[in-house]
N, C-alpha and C positions, 0 to 999 in steps of 0.2 A: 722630175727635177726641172728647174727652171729655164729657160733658155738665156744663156751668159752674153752682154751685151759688152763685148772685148773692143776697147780703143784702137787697138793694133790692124787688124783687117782694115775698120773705118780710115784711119790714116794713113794708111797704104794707098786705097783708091783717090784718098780726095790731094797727097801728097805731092802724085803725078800729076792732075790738076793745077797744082799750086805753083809748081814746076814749070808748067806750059804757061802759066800765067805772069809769073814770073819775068819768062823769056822774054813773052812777048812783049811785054813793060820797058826790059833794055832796051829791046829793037827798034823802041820810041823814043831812044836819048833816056831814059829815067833809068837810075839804075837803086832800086826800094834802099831806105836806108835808116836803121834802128839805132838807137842808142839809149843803154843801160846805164842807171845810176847806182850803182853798190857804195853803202858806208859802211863801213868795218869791213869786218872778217865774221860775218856770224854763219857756221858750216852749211847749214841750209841755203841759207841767200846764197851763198856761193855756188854750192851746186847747181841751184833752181839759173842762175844768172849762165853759168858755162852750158847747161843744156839748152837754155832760150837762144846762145850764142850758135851753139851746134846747128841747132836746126832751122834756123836764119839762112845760114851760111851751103847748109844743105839745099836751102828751097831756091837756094841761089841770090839773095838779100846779101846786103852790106851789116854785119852789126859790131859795134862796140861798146864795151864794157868800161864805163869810167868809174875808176877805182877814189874814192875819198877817206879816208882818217874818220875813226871813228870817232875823234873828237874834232871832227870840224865845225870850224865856227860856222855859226847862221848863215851871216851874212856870205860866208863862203860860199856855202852849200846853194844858195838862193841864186847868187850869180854867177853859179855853175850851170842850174837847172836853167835862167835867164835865157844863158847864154848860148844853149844848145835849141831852146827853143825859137830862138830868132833866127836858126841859122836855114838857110831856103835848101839845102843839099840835105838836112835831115825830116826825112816823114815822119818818121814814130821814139815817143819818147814815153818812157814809163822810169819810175824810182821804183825800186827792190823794196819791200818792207820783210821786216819793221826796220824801222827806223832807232836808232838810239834816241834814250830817253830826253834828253836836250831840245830832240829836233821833232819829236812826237808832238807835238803842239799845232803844227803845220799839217794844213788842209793840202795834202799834197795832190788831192784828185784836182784841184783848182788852179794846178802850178800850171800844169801843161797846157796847152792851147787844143780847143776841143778837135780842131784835125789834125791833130798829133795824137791824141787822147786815146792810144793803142787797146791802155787798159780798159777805157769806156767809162771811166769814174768822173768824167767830165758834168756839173750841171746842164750843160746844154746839151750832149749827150743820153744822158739820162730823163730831159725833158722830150726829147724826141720820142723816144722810147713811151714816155706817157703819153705821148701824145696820136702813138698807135705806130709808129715805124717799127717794123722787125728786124732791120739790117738793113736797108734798102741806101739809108741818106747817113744815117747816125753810126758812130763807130760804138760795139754793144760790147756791155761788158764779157770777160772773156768763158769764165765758166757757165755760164747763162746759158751763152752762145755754142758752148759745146754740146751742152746737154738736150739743148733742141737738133741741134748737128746729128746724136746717136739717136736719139727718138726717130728722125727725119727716115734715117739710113734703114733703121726698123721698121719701117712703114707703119709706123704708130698716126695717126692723124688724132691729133691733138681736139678736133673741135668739137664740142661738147662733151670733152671729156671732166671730168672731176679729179680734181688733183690739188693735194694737203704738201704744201713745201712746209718743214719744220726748221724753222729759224730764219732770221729778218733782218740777217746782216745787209749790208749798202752792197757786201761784195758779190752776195749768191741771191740770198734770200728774196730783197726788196726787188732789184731787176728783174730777177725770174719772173716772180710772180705778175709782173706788167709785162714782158716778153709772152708766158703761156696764155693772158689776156689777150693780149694780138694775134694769136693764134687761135681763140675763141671760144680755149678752153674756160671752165669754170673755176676758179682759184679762192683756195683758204689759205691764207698766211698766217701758222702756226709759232708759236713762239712758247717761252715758258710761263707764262700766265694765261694761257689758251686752257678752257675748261674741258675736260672730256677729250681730251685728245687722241686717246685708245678710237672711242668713237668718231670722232671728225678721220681718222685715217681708214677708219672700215669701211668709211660710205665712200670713198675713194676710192678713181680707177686708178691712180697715178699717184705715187709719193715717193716724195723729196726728201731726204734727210740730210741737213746741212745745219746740227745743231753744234757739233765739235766735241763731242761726246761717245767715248768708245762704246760701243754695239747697244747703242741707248736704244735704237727700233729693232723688238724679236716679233715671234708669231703673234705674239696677244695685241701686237698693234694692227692685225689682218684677217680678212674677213674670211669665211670658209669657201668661195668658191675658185682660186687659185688663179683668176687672172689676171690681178694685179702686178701693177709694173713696179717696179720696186729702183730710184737713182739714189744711190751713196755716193753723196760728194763728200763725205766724210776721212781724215789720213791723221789716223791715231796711232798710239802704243797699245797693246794691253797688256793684261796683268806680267805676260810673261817677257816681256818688250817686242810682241813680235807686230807687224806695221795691219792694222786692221782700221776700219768707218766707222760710221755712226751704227752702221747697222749690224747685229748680228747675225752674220752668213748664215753659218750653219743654222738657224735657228728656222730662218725663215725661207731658204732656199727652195725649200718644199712645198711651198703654202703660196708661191707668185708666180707667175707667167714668165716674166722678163727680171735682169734682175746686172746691176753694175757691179764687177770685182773689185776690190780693192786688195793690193795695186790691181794694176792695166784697164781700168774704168777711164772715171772721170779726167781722173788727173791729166792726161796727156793729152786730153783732146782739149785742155785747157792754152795749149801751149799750139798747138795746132789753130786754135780762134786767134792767137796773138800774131801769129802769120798770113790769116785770112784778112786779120783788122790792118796788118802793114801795107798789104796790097792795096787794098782798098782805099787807105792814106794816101799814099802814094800816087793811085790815078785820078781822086780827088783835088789834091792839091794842083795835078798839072792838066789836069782837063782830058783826060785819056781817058777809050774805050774800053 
């Protein structure tokens, strides 16, 4: 059986870290400080918003939660997000999506200012990133940034590795894949008009499956010798409603080296990168060590 690459150990150790770092940020006059945009009441956003709140406030961060009407006008909403983003006392600013359909129209990776830009959807941000930065100057988008976090902690060394990410979202897909380039690995960015895709994943050490599709990758997308690393950033239903990936666990568990749970995977070290990116705002903005 595989070896389970669990979020929870990894966040433990890097948590106390974050902690220390944290501190020592106060002890500089700065005290880090987040603020959340929620429109509506849609029951995920809300949850996902109270746990980014939780563990803000754990790692010793300032965060708030600003609540909006889910039929706020534009104009409101824009000189909400304006206004938070001018303000010098706030580091990091992200909007909740999705967004209601009104307001769906808006490039919101573009609202924020790129050193506030927690989530990393920033163009300049993400030009950084092409431009060969790993985390060093540019704040990186969050799940990206996780997923080389557990690799790291695995003592996977990424270079010259070969690695098939399945899907070409702005939010996982595109970043990664110039992320695991910076790192030196070899990268195929797989999508649904990728030919032979069974194939392009067999000749892979490393796959990605961030297509949004319940247990779309089983065995027959892996090759026979069992050491492949297997990331599910995938948070589906299945048939019976119970919370499963992209990947079919059970299917492939057998047949890979290393391999993401879903739950206690990806997802949380997602939320763990949005606390790394605040600190880093943070010491950026004030010139701190």
């Amino acid at each position: 059986m595989a070896t389970l690459l669990k979020a929870k150990p990894i966040a433990s150790r890097i948590c106390e870290k974050l902690n220390q770092e944290c501190e020592s940020i106060k002890n500089q006059g700065v005290t880090p400080y987040l603020k959340v945009i929620l429109v509506g009441e849609h029951p995920p956003s809300v949850i996902y918003t109270k746990n980014k709140k939780k563990f803000m406030e754990d790692m010793g961060a300032k965060c708030d939660i600003i609540k909006l009407p889910d039929n706020v006008d534009e104009k409101v909403f824009l000189s909400t997000v304006n206004e938070i983003a001018d303000s010098a006392e706030v580091h990091g600013l992200f909007v909740q999506l999705p967004l209601p359909k009104h307001l769906q129209h808006i490039d919101v990776g573009q609202l924020v200012p790129s050193e506030k830009d927690v989530d990393g959807f920033h163009a300049q941000n993400l030009y950084q990133i092409l431009k060969g930065d790993t985390g060093e100057n540019a704040l990186v988008s969050c799940t990206p940034k996780g997923i080389i976090t557990m690799l790291q902690d695995a003592d996977v060394d990424l270079k010259g590795k070969k690695v098939a990410i399945i899907g070409r979202s702005l939010i996982v897909g595109k970043p990664l894949s110039m992320l695991m380039t910076n790192y030196n690995a070899t990268v195929t960015l797989c999508h649904s008009r990728t030919e032979n895709l069974k194939e392009v994943c067999k000749s892979a050490d490393i796959i990605v499956a961030a297509i949004g599709k319940a247990k779309y990758v089983d065995s027959s997308y892996l090759n026979k010798n069992k050491k492949q690393i297997i990331v599910d950033v995938g948070i589906n239903h299945d048939e019976n409603g119970n919370l499963c990936g992209d990947v079919d666990f059970d299917s492939v568990v057998d047949h890979c080296s290393m391999i993401t749970p879903v739950p206690g995977g990806v997802g949380r070290m997602t939320i763990l990168s949005l606390g790394q990116n605040l600190l880093q705002a943070a010491k950026q903005q004030n010139h701190l060590n």
